[in-house]
Residue, then its C-alpha position, 0 to 999 in steps of 0.5 A: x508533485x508536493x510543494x508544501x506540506x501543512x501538519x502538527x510535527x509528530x516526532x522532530x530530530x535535528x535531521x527528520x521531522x515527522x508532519x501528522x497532516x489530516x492522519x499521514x504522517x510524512x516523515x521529510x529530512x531536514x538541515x539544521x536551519x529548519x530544525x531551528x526555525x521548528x517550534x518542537x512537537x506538536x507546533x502547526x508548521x508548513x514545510x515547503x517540499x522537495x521530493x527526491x525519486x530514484x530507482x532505489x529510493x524515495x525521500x521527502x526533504x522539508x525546507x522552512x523557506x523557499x529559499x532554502x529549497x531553491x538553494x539545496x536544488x542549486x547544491x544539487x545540480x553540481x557535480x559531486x554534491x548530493x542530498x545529504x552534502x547539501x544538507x551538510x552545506x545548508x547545515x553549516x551555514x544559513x542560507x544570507x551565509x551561503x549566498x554570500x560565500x558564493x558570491x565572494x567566492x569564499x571557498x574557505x568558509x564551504x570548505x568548513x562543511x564536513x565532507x566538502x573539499x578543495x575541488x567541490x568547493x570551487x566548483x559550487x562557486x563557479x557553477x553557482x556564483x551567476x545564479x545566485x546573483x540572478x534569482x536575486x534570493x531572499x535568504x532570510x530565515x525567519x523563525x516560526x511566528x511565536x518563537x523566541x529564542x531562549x537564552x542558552x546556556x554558554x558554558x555548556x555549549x562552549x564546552x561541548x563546542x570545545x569538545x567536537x573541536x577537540x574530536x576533529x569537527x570544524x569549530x563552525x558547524x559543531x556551533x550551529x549544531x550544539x546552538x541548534x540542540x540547545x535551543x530545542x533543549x536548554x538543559x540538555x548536559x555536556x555529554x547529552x549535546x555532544x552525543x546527539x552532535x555527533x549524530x548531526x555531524 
């Protein structure tokens, strides 16, 4: 089993991230909330691991914290939430947002990730409220040592925001997504965010 992997990111999008260690490259599927805690290529990173293995598929998922991991196995285990509607969730929200809306049985807030409904969000809280409340997580994301957060630049994001509203997407995570691309490329235009958004979302 692979809990972690340590490496130079060789190629970083918002929902893959490539780790060179020791001449491997190992490509591991990643939510919003890694891809901003990740410095860019070439940075040193650890990524904690969660290896999914089916009979038709074999997937690496990275996770910049622990907690995140623990959270998307819990996504996991409720019925009709698989990898990719966990990342969603964890996409949508940080990992303090989630627990929190678990916990208060905030089921509006789940309902905002796309692809969760009405039914898939009661069941999370149900099946996941105790858990929660149990493993007492630290769900604090802290960014990479070293990292800064750049000022961005707000008219482009509330435009692009205003945007993937306008297409259909909850004003939510078309925020965490365009704050997410901005970060990683400040002078990214208008159409150049909205475009690499509709790729996340």
């Amino acid at each position: 089993m692979i809990e972690y992997i340590r490496g130079t990111v060789a190629e970083l999008t918002p929902t893959m991230a490539v780790l060179d260690a020791n001449g491997v490259g190992y490509g591991l599927n990643i939510s919003l909330n890694t891809y901003t805690a990740l410095q860019g290529i070439n940075a040193e990173v650890k990524l904690f691991v969660y290896e999914s293995i089916r009979e038709d598929a074999y997937q690496l998922w990275g996770f910049a914290t622990k907690a995140e991991r623990t959270l998307f196995l819990l996504l996991n285990s409720v019925s009709g939430v698989g990898g990719q509607s966990a990342r969603v969730i964890l996409s949508s929200m940080t990992p303090a947002e989630l627990c929190d809306a678990i916990v208060r049985g905030d089921d509006k807030l789940l309902k905002q990730a796309k692809g969760i409904g009405g039914k898939t969000a009661q069941r999370i809280i149900v099946e996941l409220k105790d858990k929660i409340a149990t493993l007492g997580l630290d769900t604090t994301l802290a960014p990479t040592a070293g990292q800064q957060s750049a000022p961005l630049n707000s008219e482009v994001q509330n435009e692009a925001v205003a945007a993937l509203t306008m297409l259909g997407f909850s004003p939510a995570p078309a925020h965490k997504a365009v704050t997410a691309i901005l970060r990683a490329e400040p002078d990214a235009q208008v159409e150049q965010v909205i475009k690499l958004a509709l790729k996340m979302l």
